[in-house]
N, C-alpha and C positions, 0 to 999 in steps of 0.2 A: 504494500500500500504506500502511497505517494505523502509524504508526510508535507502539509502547512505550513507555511511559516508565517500564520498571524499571532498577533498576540492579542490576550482576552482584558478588558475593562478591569480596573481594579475592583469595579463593584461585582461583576459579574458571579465572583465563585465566591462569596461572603456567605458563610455557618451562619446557622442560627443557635437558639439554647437548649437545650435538655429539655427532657420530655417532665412534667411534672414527677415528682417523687413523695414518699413520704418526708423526704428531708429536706430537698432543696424547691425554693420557686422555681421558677422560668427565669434565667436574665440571657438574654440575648446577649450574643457577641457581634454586635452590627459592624464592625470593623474588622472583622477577622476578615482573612482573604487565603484560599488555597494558592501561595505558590509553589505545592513540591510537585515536581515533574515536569515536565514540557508539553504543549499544546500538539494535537493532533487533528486532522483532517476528518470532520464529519461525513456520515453517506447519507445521500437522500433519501435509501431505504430503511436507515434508522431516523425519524423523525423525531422519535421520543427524545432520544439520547442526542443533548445539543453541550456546544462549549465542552469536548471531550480531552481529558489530561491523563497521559501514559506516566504513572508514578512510577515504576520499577521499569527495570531493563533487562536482565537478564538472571537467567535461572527461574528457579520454581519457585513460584509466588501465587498464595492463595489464600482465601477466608477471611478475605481482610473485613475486621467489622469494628464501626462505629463506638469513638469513645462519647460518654452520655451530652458532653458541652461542643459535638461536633468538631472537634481542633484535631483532634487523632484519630490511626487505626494501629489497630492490633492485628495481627496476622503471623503466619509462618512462612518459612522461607528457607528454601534449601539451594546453594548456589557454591560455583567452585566444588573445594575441595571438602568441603560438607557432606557428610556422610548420613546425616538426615534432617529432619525438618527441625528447625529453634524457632523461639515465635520470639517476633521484634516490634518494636516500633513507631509507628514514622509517623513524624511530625508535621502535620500538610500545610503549616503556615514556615518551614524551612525544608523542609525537607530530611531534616536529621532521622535517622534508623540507626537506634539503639535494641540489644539485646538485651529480656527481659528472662528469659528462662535460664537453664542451667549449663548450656553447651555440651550437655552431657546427653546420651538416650537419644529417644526419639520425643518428639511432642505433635500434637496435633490441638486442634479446634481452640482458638483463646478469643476470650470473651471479657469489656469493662464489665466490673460491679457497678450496682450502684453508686452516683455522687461520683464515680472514677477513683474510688478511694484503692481499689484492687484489681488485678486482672486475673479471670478463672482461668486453666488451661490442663491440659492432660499431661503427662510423661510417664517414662519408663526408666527417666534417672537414676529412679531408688534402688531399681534392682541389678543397677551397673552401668560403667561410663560409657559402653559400648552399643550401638543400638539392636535390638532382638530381633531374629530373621525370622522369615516362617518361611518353609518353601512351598511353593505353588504348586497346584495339581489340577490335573483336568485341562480345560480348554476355556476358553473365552474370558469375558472383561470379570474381573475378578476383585475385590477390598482386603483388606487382611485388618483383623480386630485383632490387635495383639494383647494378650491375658497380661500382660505386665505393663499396660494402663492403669495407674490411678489418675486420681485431677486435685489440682491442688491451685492456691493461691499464691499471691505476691502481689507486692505494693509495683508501681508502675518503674520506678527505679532497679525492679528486681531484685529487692531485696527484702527480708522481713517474710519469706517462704513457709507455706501452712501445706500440710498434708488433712484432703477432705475425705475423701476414700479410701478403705483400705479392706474391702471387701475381695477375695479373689478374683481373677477373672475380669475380661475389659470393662474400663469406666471412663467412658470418653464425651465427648459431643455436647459439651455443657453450654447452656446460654443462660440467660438473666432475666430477669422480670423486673420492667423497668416502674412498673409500680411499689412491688415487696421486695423484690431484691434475691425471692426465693429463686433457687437454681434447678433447669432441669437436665437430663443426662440423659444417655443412653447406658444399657448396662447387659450383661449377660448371667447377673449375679445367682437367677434362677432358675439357670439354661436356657433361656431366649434371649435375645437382642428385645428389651422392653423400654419402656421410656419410664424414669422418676425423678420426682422432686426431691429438695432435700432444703433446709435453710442455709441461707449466707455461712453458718458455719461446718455445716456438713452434718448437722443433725437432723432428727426427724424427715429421716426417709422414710418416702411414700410410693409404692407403685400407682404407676398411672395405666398403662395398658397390662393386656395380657391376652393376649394372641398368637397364634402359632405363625410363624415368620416376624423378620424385621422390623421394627417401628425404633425408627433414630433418627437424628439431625433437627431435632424441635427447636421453633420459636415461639416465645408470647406473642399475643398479641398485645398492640399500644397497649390495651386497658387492663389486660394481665389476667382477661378472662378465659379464652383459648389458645389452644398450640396449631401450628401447624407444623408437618414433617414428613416425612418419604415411608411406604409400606412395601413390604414385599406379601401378595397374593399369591403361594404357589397356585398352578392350576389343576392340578389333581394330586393325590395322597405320594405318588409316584417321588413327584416332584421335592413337594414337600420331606420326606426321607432323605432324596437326597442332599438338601440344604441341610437340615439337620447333621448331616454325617460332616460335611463341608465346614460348618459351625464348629465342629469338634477337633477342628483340623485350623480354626481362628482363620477361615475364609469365610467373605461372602459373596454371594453371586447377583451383582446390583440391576443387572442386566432388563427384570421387571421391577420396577417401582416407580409406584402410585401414588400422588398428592393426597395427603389426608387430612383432617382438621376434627379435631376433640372439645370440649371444653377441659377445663384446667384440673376437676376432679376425675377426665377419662369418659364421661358421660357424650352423648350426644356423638359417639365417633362415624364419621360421613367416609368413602370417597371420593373425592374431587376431580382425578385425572382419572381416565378409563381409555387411555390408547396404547396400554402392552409395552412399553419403551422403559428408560430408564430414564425415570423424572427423579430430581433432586434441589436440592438447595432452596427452598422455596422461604419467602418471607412474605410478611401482611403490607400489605401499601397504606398509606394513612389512613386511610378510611376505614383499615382491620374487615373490609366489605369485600378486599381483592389480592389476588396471591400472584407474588411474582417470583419463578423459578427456571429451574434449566431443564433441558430436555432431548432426547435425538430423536424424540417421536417424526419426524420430519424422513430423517433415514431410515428407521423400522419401516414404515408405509412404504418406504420406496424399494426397501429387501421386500418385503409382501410380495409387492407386482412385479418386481423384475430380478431380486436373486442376487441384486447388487449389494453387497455390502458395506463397500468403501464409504456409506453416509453413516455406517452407527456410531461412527467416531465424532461424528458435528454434532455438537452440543449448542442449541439456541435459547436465549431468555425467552417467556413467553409470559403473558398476564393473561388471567383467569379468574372471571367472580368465584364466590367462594362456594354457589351452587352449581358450580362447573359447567357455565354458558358462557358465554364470549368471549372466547380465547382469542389472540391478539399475540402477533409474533413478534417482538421487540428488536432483535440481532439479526443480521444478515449479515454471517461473513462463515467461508468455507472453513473455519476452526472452529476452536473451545470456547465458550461463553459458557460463564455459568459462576457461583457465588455471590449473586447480588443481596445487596442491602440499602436499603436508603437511611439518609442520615435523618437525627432526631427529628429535624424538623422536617423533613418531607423534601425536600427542595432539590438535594443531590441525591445519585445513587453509582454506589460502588459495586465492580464485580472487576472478578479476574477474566484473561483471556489469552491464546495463542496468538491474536493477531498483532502484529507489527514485529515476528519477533527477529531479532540479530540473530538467533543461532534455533534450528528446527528442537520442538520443543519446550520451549522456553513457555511459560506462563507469567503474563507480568498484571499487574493491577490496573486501572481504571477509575475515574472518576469523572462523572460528565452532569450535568443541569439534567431534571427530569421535565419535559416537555408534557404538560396536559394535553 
């Protein structure tokens, strides 16, 4: 892609405040302005996504989400001679990327607390400096849940480290509720990939689901009264066995999953996507009324009629009401789109992607104005 070389309005990329809490008001940052990264070349068949800035450059870069007063992201990052993922992070009013985790392990999925007083995140630090391998088996797109996941906290300086979990077996995919502050997770604690709450301090765990296949990668919604998150539907008993054996082996098989949305006791569970693909990352749009996630349902349809495969790998953002009408494709581009989130106040929205990259591969960040 032909990169731009305009430059954007100092008012243009300006944060807003945090979403109300129990502790803090709203105070607007009307002065803030994103300058970390460089300006990039809009397409006309993304409408939505307008004033688009390429924050990362090279390596694997993903998950980046929203600090509560809009000024940071959190995210991980694997690049060089890194041998797995550390979650860092970047300051979008300079651009500085600091490491917040241990450099030690693997880590995945990091998330602000409340007020930005901590950041949640997963690792494997504890059980050695080295990261834990699982070997693959089988055929096609594949996760690996590794059993020496806990999630644990730290102050934004990285320092001041709390272990939450200590339950055996994976605990990962934690996010926040930006009203209580309470955390949900994904877990395998009692032999399914299920989804739980637990408080800011790692107490009072609570199962939320309890279904035979996957239910991981939850968000609140604004108001902290449902989740939304990705389900695996085996399609017959067949199937289903052999996920289960796969699980036993800390693989998953992402390859079907389906949008789903719960209320916050487990009650009311819907689903939303129903096109057989592998849907994922999804978040509430302001209005908590609409779900915006990623998806290759675009490719599946196209292996169906013609046998081609080469599209299951294109991952496209799409939006979706939350009774799953009017879907609405948001990315148009021959790679990876996928991890969005919009920031506190509505206005931006971040996600990773393949495109623009210097070296095949590479997954870099995104941050662009959401266009009504």
């Amino acid at each position: 892609m032909r990169l731009l070389s305009h430059v954007l309005p100092l008012c243009a990329l300006a944060a807003c405040g945090s979403l109300p809490t129990n502790q803090d008001p709203v105070v607007p940052a009307k002065d803030f302005v994103i300058r970390a990264g460089k300006p990039v070349d809009s397409k006309p068949s993304e409408p939505r996504l307008r004033n688009i800035r390429q924050l990362t450059f090279e390596g694997e870069n993903a998950e980046a989400y929203w600090s509560n007063d809009g000024t940071k992201l959190v995210f991980q990052r694997k690049s060089g001679g890194m041998t797995a993922d550390q979650i860092y992070v970047l300051d979008l009013s300079t651009g500085k990327t600091e490491l917040v985790s241990s450099g030690k392990g693997r880590t995945t999925c990091a998330y602000y607390t409340q007020g930005d007083e901590r950041i949640v995140y997963a690792s494997t630090h504890h059980s050695g400096d080295a990261p834990p391998v699982v070997k693959m088996t089988g055929r096609g797109y594949q996760w690996i849940v590794y059993r020496e996941y806990d999630i644990f906290d730290v102050k934004p300086d990285g320092k001041g480290m709390r272990q939450l979990t200590k339950t055996p077996g994976y605990d990962a995919e934690a996010t926040v509720c930006p009203v209580t502050g309470d955390i949900v997770f994904t877990s395998v604690r009692d032999g399914d990939l299920e989804l739980y709450t637990m408080n800011p301090d790692g107490s009072n765990v609570k199962r939320i689901t309890d279904r035979p296949g996957y239910d991981g990668g939850a968000f609140f919604s604004h108001d902290g009264s449902k989740f939304v998150f990705r389900s695996a539907f085996p399609k017959n008993a067949e199937v289903a066995k052999t996920n289960a054996a796969l699980l036993g082996q800390q693989i998953v098989k992402p390859s079907h999953m389906e949008i789903t949305v719960c209320d916050r006791d487990g009650g009311n569970f819907k689903r939303i996507t129903t096109n057989g693909a592998a849907n994922f990352g999804p978040f509430w749009l302001p209005d908590d009324k609409r779900i915006i996630f990623s998806s290759n349902m675009i490719g599946v349809e196209n292996f169906a009629k013609t046998g081609d495969h080469t599209g299951l790998r294109e991952f496209e953002l799409f939006v979706i009401n939350e009774d799953g009408t009017d879907i609405e494709r948001i990315t148009n581009s021959p790679e990876f789109d996928g991890f969005p989130m919009f920031s506190p106040c509505g206005r931006f929205l971040v996600f990773a992607s393949n495109r623009n990259n210097a070296t095949k591969g590479d997954t870099n960040l995104f941050v662009c104005e959401w266009a009504n």
